[in-house]
N, C-alpha and C positions, 0 to 999 in steps of 0.2 A: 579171600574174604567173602562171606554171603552174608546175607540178614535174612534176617526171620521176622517174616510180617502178620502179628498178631490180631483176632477181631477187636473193634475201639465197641468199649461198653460202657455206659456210665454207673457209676457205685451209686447208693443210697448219698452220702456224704457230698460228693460230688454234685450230684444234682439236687441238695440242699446249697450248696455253695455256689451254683450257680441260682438258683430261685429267689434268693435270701436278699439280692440288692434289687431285685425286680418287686418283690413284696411288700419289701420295707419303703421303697420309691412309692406307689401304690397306697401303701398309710400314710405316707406322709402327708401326698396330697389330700387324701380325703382329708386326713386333719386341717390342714389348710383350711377347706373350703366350710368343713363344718365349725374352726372360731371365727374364718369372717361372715360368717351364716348368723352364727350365734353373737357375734360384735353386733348386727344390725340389729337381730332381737332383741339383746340389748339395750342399744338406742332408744328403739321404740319405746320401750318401758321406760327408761329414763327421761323420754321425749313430754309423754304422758305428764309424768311424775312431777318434772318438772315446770311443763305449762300449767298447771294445776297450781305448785306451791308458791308460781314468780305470780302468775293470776289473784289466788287467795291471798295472798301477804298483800301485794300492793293496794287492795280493798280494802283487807282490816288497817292498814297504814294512811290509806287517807282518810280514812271513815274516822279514825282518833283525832288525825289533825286537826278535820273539818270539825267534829263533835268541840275540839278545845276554842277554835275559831268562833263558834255559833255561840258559845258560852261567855268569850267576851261580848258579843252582840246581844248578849239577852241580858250584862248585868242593869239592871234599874236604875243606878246613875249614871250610865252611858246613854242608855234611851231617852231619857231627862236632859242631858246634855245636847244631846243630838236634838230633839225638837226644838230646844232652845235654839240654837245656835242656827239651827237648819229654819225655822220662823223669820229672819229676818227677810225684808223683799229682795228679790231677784230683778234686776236689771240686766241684760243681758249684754249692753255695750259695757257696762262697769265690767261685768264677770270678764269680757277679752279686752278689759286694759290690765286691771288688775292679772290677769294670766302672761300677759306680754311681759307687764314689771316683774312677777313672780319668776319669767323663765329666766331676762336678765338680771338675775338675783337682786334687785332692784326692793328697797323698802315699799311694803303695801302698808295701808292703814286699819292692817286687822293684826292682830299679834296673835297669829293661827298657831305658832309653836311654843309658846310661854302662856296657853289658856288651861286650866282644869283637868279638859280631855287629855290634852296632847299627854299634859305629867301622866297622867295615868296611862298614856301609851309605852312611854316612856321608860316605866317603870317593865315592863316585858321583855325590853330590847337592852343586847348586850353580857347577859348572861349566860354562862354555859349549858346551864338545864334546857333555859328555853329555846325552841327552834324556831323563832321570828328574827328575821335581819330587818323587817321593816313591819310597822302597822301604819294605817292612815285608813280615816273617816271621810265621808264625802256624803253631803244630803242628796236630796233624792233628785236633784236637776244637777247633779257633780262639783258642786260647788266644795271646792277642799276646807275642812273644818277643825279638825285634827288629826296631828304627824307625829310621829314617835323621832323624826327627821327631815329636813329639806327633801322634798321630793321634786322633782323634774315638772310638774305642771300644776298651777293652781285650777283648772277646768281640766275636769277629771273624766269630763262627757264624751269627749272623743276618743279616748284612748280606748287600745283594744278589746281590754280587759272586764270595762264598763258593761254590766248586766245588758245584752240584748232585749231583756223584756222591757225596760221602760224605753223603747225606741217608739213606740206607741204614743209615750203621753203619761201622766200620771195616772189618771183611771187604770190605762191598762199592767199597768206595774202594778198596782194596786190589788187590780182583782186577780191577775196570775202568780205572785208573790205572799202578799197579805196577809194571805189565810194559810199558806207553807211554803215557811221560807226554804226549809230542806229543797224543797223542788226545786228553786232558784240558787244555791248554793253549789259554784264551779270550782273547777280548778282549770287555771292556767298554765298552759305548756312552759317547760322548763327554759330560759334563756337568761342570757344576762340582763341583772338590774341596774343600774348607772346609778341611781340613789341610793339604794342597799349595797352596791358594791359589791356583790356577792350571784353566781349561778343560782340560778333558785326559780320554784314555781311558785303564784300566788291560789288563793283561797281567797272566793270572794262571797261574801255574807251579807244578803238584803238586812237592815237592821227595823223592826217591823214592832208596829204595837196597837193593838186597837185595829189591826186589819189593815196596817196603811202601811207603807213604806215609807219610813222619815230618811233612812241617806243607807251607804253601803259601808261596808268594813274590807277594807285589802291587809289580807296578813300574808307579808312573803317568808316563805320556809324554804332555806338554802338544802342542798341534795345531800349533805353531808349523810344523815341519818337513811336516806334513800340508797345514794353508794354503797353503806355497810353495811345495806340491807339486803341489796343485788347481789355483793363479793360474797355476802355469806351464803346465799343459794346456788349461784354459780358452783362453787366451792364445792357441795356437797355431790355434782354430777360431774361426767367425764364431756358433755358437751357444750359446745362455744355457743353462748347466749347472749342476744343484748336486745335492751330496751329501746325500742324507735318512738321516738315522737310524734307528733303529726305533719313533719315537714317529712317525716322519713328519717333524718338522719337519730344518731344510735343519743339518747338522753344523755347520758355521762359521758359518751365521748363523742363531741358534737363533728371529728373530722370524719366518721365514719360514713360512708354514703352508702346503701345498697344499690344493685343494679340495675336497670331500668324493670326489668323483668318482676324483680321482686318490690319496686314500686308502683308499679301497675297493681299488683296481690292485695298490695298492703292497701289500695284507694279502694277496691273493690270488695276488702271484707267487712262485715255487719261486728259488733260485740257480740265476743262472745265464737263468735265463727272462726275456724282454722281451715289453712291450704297446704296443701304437702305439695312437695315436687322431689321428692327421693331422701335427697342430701341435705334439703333445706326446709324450714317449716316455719309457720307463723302464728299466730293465734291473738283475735285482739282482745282485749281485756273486757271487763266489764263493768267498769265504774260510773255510777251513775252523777258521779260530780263531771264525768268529761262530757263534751260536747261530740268530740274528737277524743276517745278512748286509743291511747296508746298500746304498741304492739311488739309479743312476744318474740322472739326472733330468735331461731335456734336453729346451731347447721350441727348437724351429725357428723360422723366421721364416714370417709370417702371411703372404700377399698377398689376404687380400677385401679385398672393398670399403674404404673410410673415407672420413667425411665429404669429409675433404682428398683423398682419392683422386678422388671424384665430382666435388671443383668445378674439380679438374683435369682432369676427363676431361671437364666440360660446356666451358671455357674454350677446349678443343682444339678441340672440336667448331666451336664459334661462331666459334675465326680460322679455322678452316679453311674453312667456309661464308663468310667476310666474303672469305678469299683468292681462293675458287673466283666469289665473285658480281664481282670485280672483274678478276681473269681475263675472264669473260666482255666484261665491259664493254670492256677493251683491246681484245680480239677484234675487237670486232664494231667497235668506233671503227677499228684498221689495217685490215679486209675493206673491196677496192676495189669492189665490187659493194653494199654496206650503202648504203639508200638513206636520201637528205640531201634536206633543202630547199634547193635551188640553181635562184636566182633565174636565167631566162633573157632573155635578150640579145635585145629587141624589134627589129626593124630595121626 
């Protein structure tokens, strides 16, 4: 027996069959890198897009509240009531007995919730249309006048809610209020009410006439309309978004807590001003009812690495090496010149 040892040449075909899992390997990555290239541009549009429309919405949304708020406060037999009611003297050790009796539900000798105002408070709260869980008037020293409900304090001065500007004194309430009450017209961070019974922020409305402040208006508005206001924007983007408070934590879902990192951000931004850090972005709002404007909070989607990313990207590796080693193998088994052991023909 001899063999006959052939030159090894590659065919056109052949060395397509070997290229072909080296090429295709090759696009695939670049594909790769150019959708999570393009996922992140993406993002960013959508980052935009949607700090903009949770921003915009939340303004025209309390801008109506506040507007329906301010309109019970301007009607003419509210004001009429309220100076009435709010003219009686003030004594100050009555006002913390009568609040001490008021908190142990205890009989006072004013029938605050069976007076004129209150019916007409009254009449707002409990219906479906309207988004009040609670109303309640208070003159211009907090004294409680009328309630749509039992409220938790008859001295209304302390609590936290109570217009800053009259800490002053009546003059100075008077002259920074007075003459526009829009200026003075807040909103209150979202938490639970114990008298409302209800998650909800308040709207608070100097009630003003002749330039003077006679008492305040608190209308609590539950998040209901707020939630379906957020799932529906949410909804329309591919990125995880939530509303922060001024404590930080997320408005509709009060267990959420951000990181230290991103509450440091969130102390330090102005209205209106945004902070990026890659993956994560903030943006505070710009509502001139807050004091404390609440903040936009929006995390992108990640592409590093993950576990599960790696043992996908080794799995590609290894068929594409098992594709490419058996490529060859075809190759060189169809190349007519690949030399064989072929037994020769003795004569």
């Amino acid at each position: 027996m001899a063999q006959s040892n052939g030159r090894f040449r590659l065919s056109p075909i052949s060395l397509l069959l070997i290229l072909f899992p080296t090429i295709a390997f090759g696009a695939l990555m670049t594909a790769v890198v150019d959708l999570s290239r393009s996922a992140h541009e993406k993002d960013d549009v959508h980052l935009k897009v949607t700090t903009d429309l949770v921003a915009g919405s939340l303004e025209s949304y309390f801008s109506r509240e506040a507007a329906g708020a301010a309109a019970l406060a301007r009607v003419p037999k509210v004001i009429q009531e309220v100076r009435t009611l709010g003219a009686k003297p003030y004594n100050q050790e009555h006002v913390r007995e009568l609040d001490k009796k008021w908190r142990a539900d205890e009989e006072v000798d004013d029938p605050i919730l069976e007076n004129e105002l209150s019916r007409f408070l009254q009449s707002f709260i409990g219906s479906d249309d309207s988004p009040y869980r609670e109303l309640l008037i208070a003159d211009a020293r907090g004294r409680l006048i009328a309630a749509s409900n039992r409220t938790e304090d008859y001295d209304q001065l302390d609590d936290s809610w109570w217009p800053a500007q009259s800490r002053g004194g009546q003059t100075k309430f008077d002259t920074q209020c007075g003459s526009s009450p829009l200026q003075c017209t807040s909103l209150a961070d979202v938490a639970f009410d114990p008298s409302a019974d209800a998650t909800a922020f308040a709207l608070i409305v100097p009630i003003v006439s002749d330039n003077k402040v006679h008492g305040v208006l608190k209308a609590v508005v539950d998040t209901s309309t707020l939630n379906m206001m957020m799932s529906l924007v949410y909804s329309n983007v591919v990125l995880k978004g939530r509303l922060l408070g001024n404590d930080g934590r997320d408005v509709l879902e009060p267990s959420f807590t951000p990181t230290p990192e991103i509450h440091m951000a969130i102390e330090g931004l102005a209205p209106g001003q945004e902070w990026d850090s890659g993956d994560e972005h903030l943006r505070r709002t710009e509502s001139r009812f807050q004091a404390q404007p609440w903040t936009i909070y929006i995390q992108k989607h990640a592409f590093g690495v993950t576990p599960s990313s790696s043992r996908g990207a080794m799995l590609l590796i290894f068929t594409t090496v098992m594709v490419l080693i058996t490529a060859i193998g075809i190759s060189l088994a169809l190349n007519p010149r690949f030399p064989r052991n072929v037994p020769e023909t003795v004569s």
